[in-house]
N, C-alpha and C positions, 0 to 999 in steps of 0.2 A: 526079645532083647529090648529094654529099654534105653533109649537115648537123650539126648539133649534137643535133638532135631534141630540143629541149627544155631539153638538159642544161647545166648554169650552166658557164660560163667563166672558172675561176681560177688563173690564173698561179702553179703552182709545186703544183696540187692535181692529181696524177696519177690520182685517181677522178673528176675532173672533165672537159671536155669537152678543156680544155688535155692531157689526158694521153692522152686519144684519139687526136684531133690529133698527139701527141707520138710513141705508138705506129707509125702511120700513117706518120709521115715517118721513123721507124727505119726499119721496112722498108723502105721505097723507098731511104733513103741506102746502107742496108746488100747492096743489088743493082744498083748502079752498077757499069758494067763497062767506065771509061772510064779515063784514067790523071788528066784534068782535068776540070773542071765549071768552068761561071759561074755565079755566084751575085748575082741580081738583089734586091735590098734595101733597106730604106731606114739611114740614119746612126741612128735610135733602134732598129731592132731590132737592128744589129749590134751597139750596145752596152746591149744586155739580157741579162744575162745570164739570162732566167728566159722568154728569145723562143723558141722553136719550136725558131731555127733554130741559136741559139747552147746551149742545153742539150741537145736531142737530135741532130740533123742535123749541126750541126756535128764534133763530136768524134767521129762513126763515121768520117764521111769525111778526118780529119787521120788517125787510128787506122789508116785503109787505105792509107795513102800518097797518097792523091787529090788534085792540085794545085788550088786552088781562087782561082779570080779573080773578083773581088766588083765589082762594075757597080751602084755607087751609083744607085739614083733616089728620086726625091720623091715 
């Protein structure tokens, strides 16, 4: 299991646990080797622009052509 180890959690602070996180899910978006993905979510992280998945995750996989179908949940 991965953690935070300690490290504080600030939204938009790339030395912080958010930008770890951040890094983490580059790589993984950036070795998708599929032409689609689902993307399971809720309505306020989709529109954060400063969420995981809309700052880093997101724009690698629009960037590679990757069709992306988002499967709202709560």
């Amino acid at each position: 299991m991965i953690t935070n180890a300690g490290i504080a959690y600030e939204k938009g602070n790339i030395n912080s646990a958010w930008g770890l996180w951040g890094r983490l899910s580059s790589t993984l978006a950036s070795k998708i080797n599929t032409k689609s993905v689902k993307v399971y979510i809720t309505e306020a992280k989709l529109k954060d622009p400063k969420s995981i998945w809309n700052f880093f995750e997101r724009p690698i996989l629009e960037n590679r052509g990757i069709n992306i179908e988002y499967i709202i949940v709560k």
